[in-house]
Phi, psi and omega in degrees: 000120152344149160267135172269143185269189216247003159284316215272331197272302189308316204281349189264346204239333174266315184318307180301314190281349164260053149249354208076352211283143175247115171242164185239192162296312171322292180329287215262020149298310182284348176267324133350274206101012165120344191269359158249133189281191198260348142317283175321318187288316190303315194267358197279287190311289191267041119306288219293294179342303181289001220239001177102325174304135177286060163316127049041137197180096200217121205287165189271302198104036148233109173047192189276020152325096162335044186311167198208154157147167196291144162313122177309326173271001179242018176308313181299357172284290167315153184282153168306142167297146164287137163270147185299318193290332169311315215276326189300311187304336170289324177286299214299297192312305167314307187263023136237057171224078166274351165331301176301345191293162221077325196265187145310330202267001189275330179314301164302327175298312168311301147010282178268006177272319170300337194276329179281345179298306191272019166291308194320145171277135203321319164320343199224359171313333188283271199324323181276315186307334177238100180291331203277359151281342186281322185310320183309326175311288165275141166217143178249163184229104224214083152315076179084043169301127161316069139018081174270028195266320196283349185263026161325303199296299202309319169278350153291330204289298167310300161294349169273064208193300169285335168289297180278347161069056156246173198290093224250155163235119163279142172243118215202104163307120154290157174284149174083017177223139173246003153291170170249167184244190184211122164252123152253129169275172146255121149263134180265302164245177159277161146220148175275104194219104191038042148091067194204115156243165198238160153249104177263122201182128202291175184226099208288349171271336155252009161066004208225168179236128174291120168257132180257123115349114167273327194290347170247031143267142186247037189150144181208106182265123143283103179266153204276092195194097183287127201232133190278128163312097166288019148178176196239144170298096191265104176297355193302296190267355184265322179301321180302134190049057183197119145325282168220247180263092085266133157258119179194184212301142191288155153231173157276157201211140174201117187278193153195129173243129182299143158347293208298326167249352172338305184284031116290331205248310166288158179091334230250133183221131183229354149206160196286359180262025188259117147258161189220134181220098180310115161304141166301307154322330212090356172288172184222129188245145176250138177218153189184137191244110183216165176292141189290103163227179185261035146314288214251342173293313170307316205272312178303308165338282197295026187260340239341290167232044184246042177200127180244145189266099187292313181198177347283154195300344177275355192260344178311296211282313161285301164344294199310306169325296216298303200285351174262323150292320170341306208262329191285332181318335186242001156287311210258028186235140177291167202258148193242122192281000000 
């Protein structure tokens, strides 16, 4: 252990002691590691006393030994110690909201990691000093994720904007479009969707709720204008007959994956109406009922050809289209040097 000053010592010695835990000097001699001497931790203990904390000071019956801890009703003043299983779950969490990095909100999240590191009980003091074990647990891997550092501003602006529940104006390239639009919303959330974050926010002249791009905005004002929710945002009813974010009429949709990717494929869910049923062969037949886009024309693809689509025969016939440009694109194009 580092040497520590003695705000740093005292704060460390109320942290133990708002556990119930009953010490003697000897104890926090050893907790120290031997590097304070056990004079200095005897005047560290009547500081906190005289400053007023309600310490407790009572002989072992060894010798002029001591004990030391807080008066029992005033233990419920301090925070509960964090549990190990608490402090991981809290790292973990950290390395998977890798969207934010970069932003302000990664900033708080570090914040607020730093305020549970010193919640922890002395058992677990090892664990906080070397984060990088804890850092070791998880790693996320994130194929063509956006860079959310320069839309920082926007997105705090936004969660305090959905949190005080005000009217926010937007500035908004669509995609495939060079005018910008200009909106006033409600935001109700973020939503996250394959590493895209939205701003979801109703729009009361079209009656309808918007998913914003932060990466297509060209701007966001919180405005001093306050708004009552003319209905709440249901993920319930926004997921049906939706892949992921594109929309159309929902069909069944019914797949088959060969042996050869089943064990990829099972157990895995990628929408709430997906049902699954095992082939004798060893194949996996899938069904769902979501809209043909090129959501889901995309998502079949990259199965490439260890999944067939049984039905319905128009999503067959497009595939078939799709895979015929595909090959003359690379028929008829000259090989490239």
């Amino acid at each position: 252990m580092p040497e520590v000053t003695q705000l740093e010592r005292a704060l460390r010695i109320l942290q133990l002691l708002s556990t119930g835990a009953r010490l003697t000097v000897n104890e926090l001699y050893e907790h120290f590691d031997r590097k304070v001497p056990k004079r200095t931790i005897q005047r560290d203990l009547l500081m906190l006393s005289g400053a007023g904390f309600p310490l407790v000071s009572e002989k072992t019956g060894r010798g002029n030994e001591n004990v030391w801890y807080f008066m029992r009703e005033f233990t419920s003043f301090f925070p509960v110690p964090i549990q190990l299983e608490e402090l991981m779950a809290a790292h973990l969490l950290r390395r998977a909201l890798r969207a934010f990095k970069g932003t302000r909100v990664e900033e708080d999240i570090e914040a607020l990691l730093r305020k549970v590191d010193q919640l922890v009980p002395s058992s677990l003091l090892e664990v906080v000093e070397e984060p990088s074990r804890l850092g070791r647990m998880l790693d996320v891997i994130e194929v063509g994720a956006y860079d959310y550092g320069p839309y920082s501003s926007m997105i705090s602006d936004s969660l305090r904007a959905i949190l005080h529940r005000k009217v926010c104006r937007v500035s908004y390239r669509a995609s495939g479009r060079k005018e910008v639009w200009t909106y006033e919303v409600e935001p109700h959330k973020l939503l996250l969707c394959r590493g895209r974050l939205y701003l979801v926010a109703y729009h009361r002249v079209h009656d309808d709720f918007f998913l914003l791009a932060f990466q297509r905005m060209e701007g966001l004002e919180v405005l001093d204008k306050d708004f009552v929710p003319e209905r709440e945002f249901d993920m319930a009813s926004f997921r049906e007959g939706r892949l992921g974010l594109m929309s159309a009429g929902p069909v069944k949709v019914r797949l088959r994956f060969s042996p050869d990717i089943s064990h990829s494929v099972r157990g895995r869910l990628w929408h709430p109406s997906q049902r699954t049923r095992e082939l004798e062969d060893g194949s996996l037949e899938v069904e769902m009922k979501v809209g043909i886009t090129d959501e889901l024309i995309g998502w079949i693809m990259s199965w490439q050809d260890y999944a067939e689509v049984l039905e319905p025969q128009r999503l067959r016939e497009e595939l078939r289209r799709r895979l015929k440009r595909m090959v003359r694109m690379y028929e008829d194009a000259p090989a490239l040097t």
